[in-house]
C-alpha positions, 0 to 999 in steps of 0.5 A: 519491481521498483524499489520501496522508496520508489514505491513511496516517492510514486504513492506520494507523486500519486496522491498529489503531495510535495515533500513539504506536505509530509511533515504534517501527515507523518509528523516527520521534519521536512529535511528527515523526510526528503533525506529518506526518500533520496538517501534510503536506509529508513528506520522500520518506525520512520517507514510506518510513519511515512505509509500512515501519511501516505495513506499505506500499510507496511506488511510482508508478503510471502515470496510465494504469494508476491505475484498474486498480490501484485496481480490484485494490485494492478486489477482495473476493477472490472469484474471479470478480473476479480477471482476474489470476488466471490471467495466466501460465496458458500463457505456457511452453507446454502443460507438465504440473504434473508436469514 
């Protein structure tokens, strides 16, 4: 798995940004942003900044969880795929959609 600042460097790449672009949607000067993404060792407030202008939350995950999440993450979309999908179906009841 990639590390965090690859992961940030490739949401950035994948959503068409430069490193110039993220002074105005992390409010980061453009030096303190290039040096966080080449040198690391961010501050927990300049990571929350940086997923905020990338438009990304920062959250734990537990180890034991790890794989499902990264499964949900690389799902193509199509149906069949989704286990999810249907998760509540059922958790009220047999109630109709009219009700």
């Amino acid at each position: 798995m990639p590390s965090l600042l690859e992961q940030i460097k490739a949401r950035r790449l994948a959503l068409g940004l430069r490193q110039s672009d993220m002074q105005e949607r992390t409010a980061m000067l453009r030096q303190q942003y290039q040096r966080l993404e080449s040198q690391g060792n961010p501050r927990l407030s300049s990571l929350e900044q940086v997923a905020t202008g990338l438009n990304a939350d920062l959250m734990l995950i537990p180890r034991e969880k790890k794989y499902a999440v990264l499964a949900l993450l690389q799902d193509d979309g199509s149906p069949e795929k989704q286990p999810y999908e249907d998760i509540w179906q059922g958790i009220l009841g047999d109630l109709d959609d009219d009700d």
